[in-house]
C-alpha positions in Angstrom: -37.8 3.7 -21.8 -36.5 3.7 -25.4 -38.5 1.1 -27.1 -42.6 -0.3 -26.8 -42.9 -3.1 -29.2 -45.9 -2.9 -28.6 -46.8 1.2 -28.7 -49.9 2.1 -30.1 -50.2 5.6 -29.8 -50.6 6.7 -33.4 -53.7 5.6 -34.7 -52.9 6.3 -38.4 -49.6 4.3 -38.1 -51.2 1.4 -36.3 -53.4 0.5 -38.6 -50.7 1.2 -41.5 -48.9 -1.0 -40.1 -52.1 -3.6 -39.3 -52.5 -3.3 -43.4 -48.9 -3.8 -44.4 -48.9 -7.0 -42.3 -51.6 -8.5 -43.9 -50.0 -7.4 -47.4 -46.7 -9.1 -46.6 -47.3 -11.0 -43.5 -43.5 -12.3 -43.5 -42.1 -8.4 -42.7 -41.4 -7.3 -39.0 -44.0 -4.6 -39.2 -44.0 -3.4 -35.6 -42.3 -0.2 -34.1 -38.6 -0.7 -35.1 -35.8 -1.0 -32.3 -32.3 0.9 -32.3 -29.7 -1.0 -33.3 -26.4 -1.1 -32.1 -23.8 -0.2 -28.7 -25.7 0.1 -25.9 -23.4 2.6 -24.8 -22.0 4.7 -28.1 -20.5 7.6 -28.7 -22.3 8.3 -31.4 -26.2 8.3 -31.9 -27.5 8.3 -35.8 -31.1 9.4 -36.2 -33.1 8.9 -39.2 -36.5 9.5 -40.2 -38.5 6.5 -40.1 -38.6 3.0 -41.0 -38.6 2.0 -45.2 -41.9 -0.1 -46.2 -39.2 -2.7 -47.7 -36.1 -1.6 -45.2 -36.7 -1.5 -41.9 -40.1 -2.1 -41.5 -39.4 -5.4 -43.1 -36.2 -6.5 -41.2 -36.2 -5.0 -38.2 -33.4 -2.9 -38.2 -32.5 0.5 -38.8 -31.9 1.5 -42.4 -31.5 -2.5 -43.4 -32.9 -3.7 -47.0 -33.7 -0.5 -48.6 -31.5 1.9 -50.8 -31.0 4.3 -47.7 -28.7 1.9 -46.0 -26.3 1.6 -48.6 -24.5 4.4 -47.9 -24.3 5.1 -44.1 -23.5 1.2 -43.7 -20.3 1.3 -45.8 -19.4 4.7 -44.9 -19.8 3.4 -41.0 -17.4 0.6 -41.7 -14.8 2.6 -43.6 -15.1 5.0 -40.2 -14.7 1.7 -38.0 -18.0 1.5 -37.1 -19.7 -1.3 -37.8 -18.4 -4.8 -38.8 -19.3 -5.1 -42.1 -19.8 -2.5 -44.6 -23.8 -4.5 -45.7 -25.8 -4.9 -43.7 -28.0 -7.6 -44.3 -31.4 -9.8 -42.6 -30.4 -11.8 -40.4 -26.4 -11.4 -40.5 -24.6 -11.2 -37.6 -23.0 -7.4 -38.4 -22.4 -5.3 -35.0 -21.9 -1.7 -34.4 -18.8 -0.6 -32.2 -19.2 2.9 -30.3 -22.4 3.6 -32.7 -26.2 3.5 -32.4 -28.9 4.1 -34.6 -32.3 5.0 -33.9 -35.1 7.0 -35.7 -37.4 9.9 -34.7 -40.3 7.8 -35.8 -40.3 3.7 -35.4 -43.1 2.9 -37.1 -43.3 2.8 -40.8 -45.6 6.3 -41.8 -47.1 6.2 -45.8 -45.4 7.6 -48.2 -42.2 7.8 -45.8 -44.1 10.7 -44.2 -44.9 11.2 -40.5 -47.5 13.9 -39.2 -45.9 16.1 -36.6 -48.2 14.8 -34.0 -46.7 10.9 -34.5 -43.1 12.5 -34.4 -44.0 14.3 -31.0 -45.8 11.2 -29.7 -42.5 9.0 -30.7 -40.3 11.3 -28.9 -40.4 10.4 -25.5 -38.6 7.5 -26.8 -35.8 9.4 -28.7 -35.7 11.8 -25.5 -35.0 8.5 -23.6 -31.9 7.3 -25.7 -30.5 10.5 -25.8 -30.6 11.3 -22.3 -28.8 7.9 -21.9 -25.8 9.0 -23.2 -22.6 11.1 -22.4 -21.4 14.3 -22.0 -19.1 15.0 -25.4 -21.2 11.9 -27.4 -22.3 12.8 -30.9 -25.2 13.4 -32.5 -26.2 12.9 -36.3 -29.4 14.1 -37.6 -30.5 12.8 -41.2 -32.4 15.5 -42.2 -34.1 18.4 -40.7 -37.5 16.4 -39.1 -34.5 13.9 -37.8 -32.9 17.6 -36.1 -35.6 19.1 -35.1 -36.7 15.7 -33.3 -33.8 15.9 -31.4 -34.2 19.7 -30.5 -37.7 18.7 -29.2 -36.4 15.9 -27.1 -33.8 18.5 -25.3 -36.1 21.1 -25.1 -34.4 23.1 -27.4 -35.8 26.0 -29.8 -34.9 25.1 -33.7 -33.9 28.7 -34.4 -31.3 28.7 -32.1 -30.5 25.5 -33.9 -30.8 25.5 -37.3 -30.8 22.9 -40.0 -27.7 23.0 -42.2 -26.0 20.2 -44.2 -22.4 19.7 -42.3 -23.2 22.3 -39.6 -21.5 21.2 -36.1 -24.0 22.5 -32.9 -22.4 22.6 -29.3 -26.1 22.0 -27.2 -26.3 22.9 -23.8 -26.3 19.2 -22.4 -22.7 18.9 -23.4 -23.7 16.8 -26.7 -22.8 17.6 -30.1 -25.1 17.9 -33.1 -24.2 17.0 -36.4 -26.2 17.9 -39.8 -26.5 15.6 -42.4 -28.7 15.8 -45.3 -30.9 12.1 -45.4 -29.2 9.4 -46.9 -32.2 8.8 -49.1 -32.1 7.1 -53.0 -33.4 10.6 -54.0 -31.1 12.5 -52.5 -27.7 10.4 -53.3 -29.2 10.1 -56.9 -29.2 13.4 -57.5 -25.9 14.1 -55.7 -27.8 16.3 -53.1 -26.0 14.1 -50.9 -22.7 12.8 -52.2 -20.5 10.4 -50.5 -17.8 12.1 -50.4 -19.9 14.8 -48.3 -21.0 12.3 -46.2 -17.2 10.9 -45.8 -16.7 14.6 -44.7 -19.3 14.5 -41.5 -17.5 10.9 -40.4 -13.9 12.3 -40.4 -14.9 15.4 -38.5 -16.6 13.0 -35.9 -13.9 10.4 -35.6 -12.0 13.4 -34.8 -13.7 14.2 -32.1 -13.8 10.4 -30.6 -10.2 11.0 -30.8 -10.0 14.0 -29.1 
């Protein structure tokens, strides 16, 4: 199982979310679904749902800042269908998932460990759905180590590096990326031409 719309196992992130409803009862405000193949090649994990992204659409990294870049650089790559993605459109993701480590909106866009390890059953899940030789992209280190966690893997033999390519022992490969954040694309941690970089090394490898 991959998705509980109706999961409650974070007390702090339940009621969150019970107080975000009532502030802007129009917003999804429930754990957020992947979006995309069903059967990709690659699997993009983020952090967690926006307050005025995802948490308000319903879809991965849709109405807040964050999106901006992976959505254009996916459909430059051939990803997706549309480079904006948008409520409501109808934009569709070819070989390409994306997911989170957390699905319900945390405050201040910050999970405790204990709701990332209660959330991972579910990224465990997804992961284990897919092929040998399928792609992994982590946004950001809780994003990697998340995924390290769901394979039973140790971080140190693992680490966190922007652009770094990990073989793990499932057969899956683990890219690095820093998060797509406004912060971080503001102040050019993360450019996109660095981000460009991480795509064409991993349509390389879906055309291996």
């Amino acid at each position: 199982m991959n998705y509980d719309p109706n999961c409650k196992k974070c007390s702090r992130l339940e009621k969150f979310l019970s107080d975000t409803k009532n502030k802007y009862p129009q917003y999804f405000c429930k754990p957020v679904p992947s979006f995309g193949d069903k059967n990709p090649f690659l699997l993009i994990v983020g952090l967690a749902p926006g307050m005025h992204g995802a948490n308000q659409t319903g879809r991965p990294f849709t109405g807040d800042h964050a999106g901006i870049l992976l959505y254009e650089t996916l459909y430059e790559y051939g990803f997706s269908s549309k480079k904006n993605s948008e409520f409501n459109d109808n934009l569709q993701l070819a070989g390409c998932r994306i997911t989170n480590a957390v699905k319900c909106l945390p405050p201040e866009n910050k999970p405790k460990t204990d709701e990332v390890n209660n959330c991972n059953v579910f990224l465990s899940s997804e992961i284990n759905e897919l092929r040998a030789g399928s792609i992994l992209l982590a946004l950001g280190l809780i994003a990697h180590n998340a995924i390290l966690k769901s394979q039973g893997l140790i971080g140190s033999h693992f680490k966190f590096s922007h652009g770094y390519r990990h073989i793990l022992p499932n057969g899956l490969i683990l890219y690095d990326s820093y998060h797509c954040s406004r912060y971080n694309t503001q102040t050019k941690r993360l450019t996109k031409a660095m981000f460009c970089n991480i795509f064409s090394n991993i349509k390389k490898e879906k055309e291996k």
